[in-house]
C-alpha positions as CSV (number, residue, x, y, z in Angstrom):
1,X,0.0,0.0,0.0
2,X,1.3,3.4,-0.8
3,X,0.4,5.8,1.9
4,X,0.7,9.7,1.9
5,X,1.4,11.3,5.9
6,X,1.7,14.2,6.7
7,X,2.9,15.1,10.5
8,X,5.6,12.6,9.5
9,X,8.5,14.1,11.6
10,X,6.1,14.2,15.2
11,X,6.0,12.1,18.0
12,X,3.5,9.6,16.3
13,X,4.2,10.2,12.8
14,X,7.8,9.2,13.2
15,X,6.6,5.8,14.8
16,X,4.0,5.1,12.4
17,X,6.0,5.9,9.2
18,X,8.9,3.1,10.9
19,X,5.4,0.9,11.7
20,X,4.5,1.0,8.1
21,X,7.7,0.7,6.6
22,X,8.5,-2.4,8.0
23,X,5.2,-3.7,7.4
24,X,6.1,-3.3,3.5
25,X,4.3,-0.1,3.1
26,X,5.4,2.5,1.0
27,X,5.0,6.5,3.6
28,X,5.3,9.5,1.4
29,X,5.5,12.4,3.7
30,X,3.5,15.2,2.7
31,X,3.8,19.1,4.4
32,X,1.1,21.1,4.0
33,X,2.9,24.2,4.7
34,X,4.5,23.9,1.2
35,X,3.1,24.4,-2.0
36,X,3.1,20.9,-3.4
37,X,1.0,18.7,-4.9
38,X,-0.2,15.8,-3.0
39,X,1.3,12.2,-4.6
40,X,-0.7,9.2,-5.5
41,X,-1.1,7.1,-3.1
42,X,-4.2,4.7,-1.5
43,X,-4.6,6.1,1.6
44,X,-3.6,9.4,3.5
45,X,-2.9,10.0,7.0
46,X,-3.2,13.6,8.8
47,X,-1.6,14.3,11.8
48,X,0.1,17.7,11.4
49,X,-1.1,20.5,12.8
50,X,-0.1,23.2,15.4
51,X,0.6,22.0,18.9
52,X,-2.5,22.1,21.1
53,X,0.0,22.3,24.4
54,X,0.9,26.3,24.5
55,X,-1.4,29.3,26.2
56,X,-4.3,29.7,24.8
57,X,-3.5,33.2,23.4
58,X,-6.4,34.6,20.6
59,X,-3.5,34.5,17.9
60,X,-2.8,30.8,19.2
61,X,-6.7,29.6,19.3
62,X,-6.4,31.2,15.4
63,X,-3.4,28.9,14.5
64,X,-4.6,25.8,16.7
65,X,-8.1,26.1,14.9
66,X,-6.8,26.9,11.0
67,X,-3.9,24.5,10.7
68,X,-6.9,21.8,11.8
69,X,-10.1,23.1,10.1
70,X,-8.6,25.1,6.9
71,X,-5.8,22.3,6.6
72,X,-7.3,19.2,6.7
73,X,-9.7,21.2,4.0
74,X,-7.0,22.0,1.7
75,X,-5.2,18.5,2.3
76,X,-8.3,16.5,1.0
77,X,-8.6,19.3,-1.8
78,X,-5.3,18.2,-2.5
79,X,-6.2,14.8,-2.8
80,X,-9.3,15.5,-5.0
81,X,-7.1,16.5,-7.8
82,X,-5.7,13.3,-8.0
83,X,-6.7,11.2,-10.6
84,X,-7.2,8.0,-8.5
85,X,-8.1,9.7,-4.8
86,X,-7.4,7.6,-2.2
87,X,-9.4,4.8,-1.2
88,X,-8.8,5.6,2.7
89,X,-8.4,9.2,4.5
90,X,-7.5,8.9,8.4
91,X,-7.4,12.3,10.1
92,X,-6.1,12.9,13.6
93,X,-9.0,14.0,16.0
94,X,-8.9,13.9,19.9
95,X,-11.4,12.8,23.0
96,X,-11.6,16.7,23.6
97,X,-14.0,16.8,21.0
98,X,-16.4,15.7,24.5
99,X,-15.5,18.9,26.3
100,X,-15.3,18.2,30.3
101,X,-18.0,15.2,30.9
102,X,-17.1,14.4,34.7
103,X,-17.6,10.2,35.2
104,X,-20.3,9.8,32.2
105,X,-19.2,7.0,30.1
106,X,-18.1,8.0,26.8
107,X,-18.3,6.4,23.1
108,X,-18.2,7.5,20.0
109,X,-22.3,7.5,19.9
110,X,-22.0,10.4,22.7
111,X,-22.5,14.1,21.5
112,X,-19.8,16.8,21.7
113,X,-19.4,18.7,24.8
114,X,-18.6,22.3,25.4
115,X,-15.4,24.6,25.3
116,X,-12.4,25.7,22.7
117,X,-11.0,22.5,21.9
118,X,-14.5,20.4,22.1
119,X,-15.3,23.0,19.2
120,X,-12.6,22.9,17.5
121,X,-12.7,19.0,17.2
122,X,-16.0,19.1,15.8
123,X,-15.1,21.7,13.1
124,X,-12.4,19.4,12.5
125,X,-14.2,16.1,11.9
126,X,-16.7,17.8,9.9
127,X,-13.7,19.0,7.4
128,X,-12.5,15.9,7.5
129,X,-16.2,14.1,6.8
130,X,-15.8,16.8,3.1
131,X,-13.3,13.8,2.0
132,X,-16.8,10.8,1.7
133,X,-18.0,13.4,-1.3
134,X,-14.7,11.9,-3.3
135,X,-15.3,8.5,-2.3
136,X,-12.8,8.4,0.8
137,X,-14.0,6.0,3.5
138,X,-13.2,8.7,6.7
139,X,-11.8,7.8,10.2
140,X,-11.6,10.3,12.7
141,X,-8.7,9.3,15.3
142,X,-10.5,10.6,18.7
143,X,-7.1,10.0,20.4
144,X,-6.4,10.1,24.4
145,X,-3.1,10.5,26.0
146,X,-0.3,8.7,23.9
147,X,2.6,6.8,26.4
148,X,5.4,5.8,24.5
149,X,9.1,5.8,24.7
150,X,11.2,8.8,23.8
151,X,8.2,11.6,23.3
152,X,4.9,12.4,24.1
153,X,3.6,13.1,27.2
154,X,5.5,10.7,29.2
155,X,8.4,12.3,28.0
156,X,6.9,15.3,30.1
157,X,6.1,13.8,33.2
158,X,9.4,11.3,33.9
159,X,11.7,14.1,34.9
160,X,9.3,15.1,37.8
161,X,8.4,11.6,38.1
162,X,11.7,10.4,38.6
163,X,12.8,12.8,41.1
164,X,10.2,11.4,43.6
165,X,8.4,15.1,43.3
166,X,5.3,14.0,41.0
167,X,1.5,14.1,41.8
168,X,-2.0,14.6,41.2
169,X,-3.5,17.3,38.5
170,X,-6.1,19.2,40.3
171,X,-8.2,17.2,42.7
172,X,-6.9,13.7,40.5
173,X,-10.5,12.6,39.9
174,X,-11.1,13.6,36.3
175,X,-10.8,10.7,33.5
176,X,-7.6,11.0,31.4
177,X,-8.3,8.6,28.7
178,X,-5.0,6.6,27.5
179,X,-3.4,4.6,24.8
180,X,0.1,3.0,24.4
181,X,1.4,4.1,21.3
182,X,1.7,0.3,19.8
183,X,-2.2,-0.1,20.3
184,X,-2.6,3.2,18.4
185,X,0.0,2.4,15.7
186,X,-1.9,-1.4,15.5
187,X,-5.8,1.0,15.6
188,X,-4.2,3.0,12.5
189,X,-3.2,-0.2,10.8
190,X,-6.5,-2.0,11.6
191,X,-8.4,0.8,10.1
192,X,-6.5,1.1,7.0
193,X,-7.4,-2.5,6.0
194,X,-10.9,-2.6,7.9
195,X,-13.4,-1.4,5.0
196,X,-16.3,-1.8,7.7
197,X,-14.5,0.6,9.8
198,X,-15.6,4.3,9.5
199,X,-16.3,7.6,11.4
200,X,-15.0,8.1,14.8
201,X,-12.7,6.0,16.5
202,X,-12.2,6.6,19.9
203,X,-8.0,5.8,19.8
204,X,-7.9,5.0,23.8
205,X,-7.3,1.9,25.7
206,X,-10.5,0.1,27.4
207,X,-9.8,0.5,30.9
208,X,-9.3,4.2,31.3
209,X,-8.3,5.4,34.6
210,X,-8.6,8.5,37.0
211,X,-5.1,11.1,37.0
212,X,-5.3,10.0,40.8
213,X,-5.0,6.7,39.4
214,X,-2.6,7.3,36.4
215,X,0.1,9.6,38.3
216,X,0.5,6.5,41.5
217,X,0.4,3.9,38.7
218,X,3.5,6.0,37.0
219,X,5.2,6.4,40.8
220,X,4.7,3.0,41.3
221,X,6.0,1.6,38.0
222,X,9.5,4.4,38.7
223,X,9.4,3.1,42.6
224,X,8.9,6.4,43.4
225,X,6.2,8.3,45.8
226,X,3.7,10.5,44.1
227,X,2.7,13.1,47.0
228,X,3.1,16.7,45.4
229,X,0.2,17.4,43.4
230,X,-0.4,20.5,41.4
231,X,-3.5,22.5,42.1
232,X,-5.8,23.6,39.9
233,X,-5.5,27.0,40.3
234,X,-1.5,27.1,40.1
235,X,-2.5,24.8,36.5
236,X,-4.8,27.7,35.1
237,X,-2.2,30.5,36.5
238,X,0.7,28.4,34.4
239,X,-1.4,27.6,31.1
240,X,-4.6,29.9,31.3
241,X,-7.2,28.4,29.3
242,X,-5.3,25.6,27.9
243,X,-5.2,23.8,31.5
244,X,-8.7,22.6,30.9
245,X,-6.7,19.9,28.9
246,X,-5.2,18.6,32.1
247,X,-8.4,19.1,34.3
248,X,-10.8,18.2,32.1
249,X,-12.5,14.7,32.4
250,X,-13.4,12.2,29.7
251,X,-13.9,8.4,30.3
252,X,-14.0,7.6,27.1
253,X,-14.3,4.0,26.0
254,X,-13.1,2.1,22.2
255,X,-16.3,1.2,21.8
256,X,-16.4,1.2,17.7
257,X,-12.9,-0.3,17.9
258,X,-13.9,-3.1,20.0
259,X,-17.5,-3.5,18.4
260,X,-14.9,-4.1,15.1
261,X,-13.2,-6.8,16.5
262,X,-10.1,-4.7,17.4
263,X,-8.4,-6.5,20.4
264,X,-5.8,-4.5,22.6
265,X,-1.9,-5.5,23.5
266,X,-1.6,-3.2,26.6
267,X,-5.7,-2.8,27.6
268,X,-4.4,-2.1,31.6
269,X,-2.5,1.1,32.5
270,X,0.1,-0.5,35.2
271,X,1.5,-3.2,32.6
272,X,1.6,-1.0,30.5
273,X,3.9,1.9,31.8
274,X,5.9,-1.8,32.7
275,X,6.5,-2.8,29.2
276,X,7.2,1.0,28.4
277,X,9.6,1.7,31.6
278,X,11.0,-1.5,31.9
């Protein structure tokens, strides 16, 4: 399969263009900041776009909002100039499309919550829905927190971790939906040969857990106590707006992936941060 990426050089790009490669693939990376014309190729893959982790200043809810919404428009415009499109279009979307939802269970069959990024993951999906008008089946990766070696946001948290001085978010009790990165890499792969599989796809593991839970599974796993947490209010005074990305709760569940027959490698947070800190 010949497969078009763009986002190629991030966290997750980088480990799925190695994925693919290996797997006999062929990855052409793609940049939509440059004025190119998008390859052949079967299916495309969009994960670029500008970092969501920064202050939420009005010039960076402008840049956070077009490089999603305005690029994934001009990526599958891209693509409809093609003489062949491709069969399969996977765009990059994220559980904060649910805004803060407090212990409701969530699948994809739930609505969209409230808030910046809950909007701007709707606008998102319904740019990236634009792509079924060319005969595209559409995935929309609703994607929770990535763990994986070497990036990411367990990159973030060892050094703190590590020292013995991590902790809590807030009061802990909010969901933080997770996924290690080889069950995402194996969810993109399972969706690029899945033709029943379309629409959202909630990318997280299927035993989410609390930040209460998540930050002493993390201590545990380094041998290390987890008794400094971070208020809330010290988290807003830090990141402004953008903290609602560490406070918010989701506990969102794979339903569509499992309802596919989608089975998990690492389905329980504690082995997990094992196989990934071992």
């Amino acid at each position: 399969m010949v497969l078009t990426l763009t986002g190629a050089s991030g966290f997750i790009g980088k480990a799925l263009a190695e994925r693919l490669l290996a797997a006999g693939h062929r990855v052409q990376p793609f940049s939509l900041r440059q004025s190119q014309a998008a390859p052949a190729c079967d299916a495309a893959i969009l994960l670029a776009g500008e970092p969501v982790a920064q202050r939420w200043t009005a010039a960076a809810k402008q840049r956070i909002r077009q490089s999603r919404v305005e690029g994934t428009r001009r990526f599958i415009a891209e693509l409809s100039r093609l003489p062949a499109p491709p069969r399969v279009f996977i765009c990059s979307s994220a559980v904060g499309i649910y805004g803060s939802r407090g212990d409701d269970v969530l699948t994809e069959a739930s609505p969209p919550g409230t808030g910046f990024l809950a909007e701007v993951c709707l606008e998102w999906e319904r740019a990236a829905e634009e792509a079924r008008a060319f005969n595209m089946r559409v995935i929309e990766l609703r994607t929770g927190v990535v763990l994986g070696r070497g990036g990411g946001a367990l990159q973030r948290m060892l050094p703190a971790f590590r020292l013995g001085v991590g902790g809590r978010l807030g009061s802990g009790r909010q969901w933080m939906p997770w996924i290690h990165l080889a069950d995402l890499l194996d969810l993109i792969e399972f969706a690029l040969r899945e033709d029943g599989v379309s629409g959202p796809l909630n990318a997280t593991a299927p035993n989410p857990e609390t930040n209460r839970e998540l930050t002493a599974a993390l201590a545990s796993a380094l041998h290390r106590p987890a008794f400094l947490p971070v208020p809330a209010f010290a988290l807003r005074a830090v990141f402004g707006e953008m903290a609602s990305v560490l406070l918010d709760s989701q506990r969102a569940l794979p339903r569509a992936a499992l309802d596919a027959g989608f089975r998990f490698r690492h389905p329980d947070l504690a082995p997990a941060l094992r196989d990934l800190l071992g």
